[in-house]
N, C-alpha and C positions, 0 to 999 in steps of 0.2 A: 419641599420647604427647606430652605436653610438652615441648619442647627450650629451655630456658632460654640466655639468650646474656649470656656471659659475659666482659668486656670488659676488658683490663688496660690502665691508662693513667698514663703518668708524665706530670709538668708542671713546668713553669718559669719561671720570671720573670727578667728582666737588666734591667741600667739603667748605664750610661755616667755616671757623675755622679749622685748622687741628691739632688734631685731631675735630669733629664738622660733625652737620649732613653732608651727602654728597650723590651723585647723580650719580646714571652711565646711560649713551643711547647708544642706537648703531644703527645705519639708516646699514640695509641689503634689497640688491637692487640684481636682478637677471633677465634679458631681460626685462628691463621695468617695473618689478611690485618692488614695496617699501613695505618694516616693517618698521614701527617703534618700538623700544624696552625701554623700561625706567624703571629704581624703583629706589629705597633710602634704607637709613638705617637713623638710628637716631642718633649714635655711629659709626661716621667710621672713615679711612682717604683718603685720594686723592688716595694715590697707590692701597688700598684695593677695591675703588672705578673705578680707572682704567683696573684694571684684573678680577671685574666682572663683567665687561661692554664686555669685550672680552669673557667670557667664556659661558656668559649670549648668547650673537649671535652665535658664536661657534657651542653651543648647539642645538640653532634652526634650522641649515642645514642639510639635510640631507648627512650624512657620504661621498656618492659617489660622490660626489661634491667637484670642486676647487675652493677655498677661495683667493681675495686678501682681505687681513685686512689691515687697513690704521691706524695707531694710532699717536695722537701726544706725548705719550707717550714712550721718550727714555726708564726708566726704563721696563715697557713690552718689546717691540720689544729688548731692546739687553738682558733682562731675557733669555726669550724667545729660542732667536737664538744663544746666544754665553754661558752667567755665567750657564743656568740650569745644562748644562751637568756635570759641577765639582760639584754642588749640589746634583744629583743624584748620580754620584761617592764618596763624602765627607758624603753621609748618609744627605741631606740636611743640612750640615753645611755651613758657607762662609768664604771664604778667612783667616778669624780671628778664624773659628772654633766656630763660634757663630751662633746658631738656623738661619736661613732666615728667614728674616722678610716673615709671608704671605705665609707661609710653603704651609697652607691649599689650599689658594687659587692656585699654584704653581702647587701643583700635580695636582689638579682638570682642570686647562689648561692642562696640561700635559698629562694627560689619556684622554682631548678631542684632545691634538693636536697630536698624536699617529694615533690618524684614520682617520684624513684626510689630503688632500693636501691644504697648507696653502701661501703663498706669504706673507711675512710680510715686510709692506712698513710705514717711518715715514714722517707723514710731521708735519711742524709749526704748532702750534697752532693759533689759531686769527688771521689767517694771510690772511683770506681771503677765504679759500676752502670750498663750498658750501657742501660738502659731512660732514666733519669735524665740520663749522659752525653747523651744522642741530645738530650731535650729543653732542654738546656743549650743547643745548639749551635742548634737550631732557635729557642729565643728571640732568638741573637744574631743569625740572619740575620733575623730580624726588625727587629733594631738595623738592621743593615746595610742592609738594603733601605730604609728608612725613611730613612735619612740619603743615601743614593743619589739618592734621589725630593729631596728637597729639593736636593741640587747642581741637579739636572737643571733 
């Protein structure tokens, strides 16, 4: 019989100043066992830090597996689901014919979200979700560590 695995994962992005160091986590949960996922940059922004918070867990599953992603990130989820496709059609241009922002990051979801099954769900930020919360927090010690390492 087939046992499909079935992956729940929230994610987040922070940033200290934006542009300013900033922070991604992502809590990926699967029958009970928990990751948790986290780094920094020292130069980033919040969006940049939002999509590699996503692509960062993304990554970690194995392929054959269905994803729901949780993000509170309007900009990902309706990237994602609705604008990329005229990106990829427009030669990654947008709307105004100007570069997307985050090009990089973009294709790099893109060729991971190509091979698997994904669910992509938005909730509030700070609004209380324990799943969400966690990856809040997990982004900022990503800040934290990151700005640690540079004292050091």
């Amino acid at each position: 019989m087939f046992n499909e695995k079935i992956f729940k994962v929230y994610t987040d992005g922070a940033c200290r100043n934006n542009p300013g160091p900033g922070g991604w986590g992502a809590l990926v949960a699967e029958n009970g066992v928990e990751k948790e996922l986290w780094g920094g940059e020292i130069l980033t922004t919040n969006n940049r830090m939002e999509l590699t918070a996503v692509i960062r867990a993304v990554e970690s599953i194995d392929p054959n597996s269905t994803i729901h992603l949780f993000t509170d990130s309007k900009y990902v989820q309706q990237g994602i689901t609705q604008w990329i496709f005229n990106w990829r059609r427009n030669g990654w241009k947008n709307a105004e014919g100007k570069a997307v922002k985050n090009q990089d990051l973009w294709i790099a979801l893109d060729a991971q979200v190509k091979k698997r099954a994904i669910e992509w769900k938005w909730v509030k930020g700070h609004a209380g979700n324990p799943g969400n919360e966690r990856a809040d927090r997990l982004a900022n010690r990503g800040i934290d560590e990151i700005l640690t390492r540079q004292t050091q």
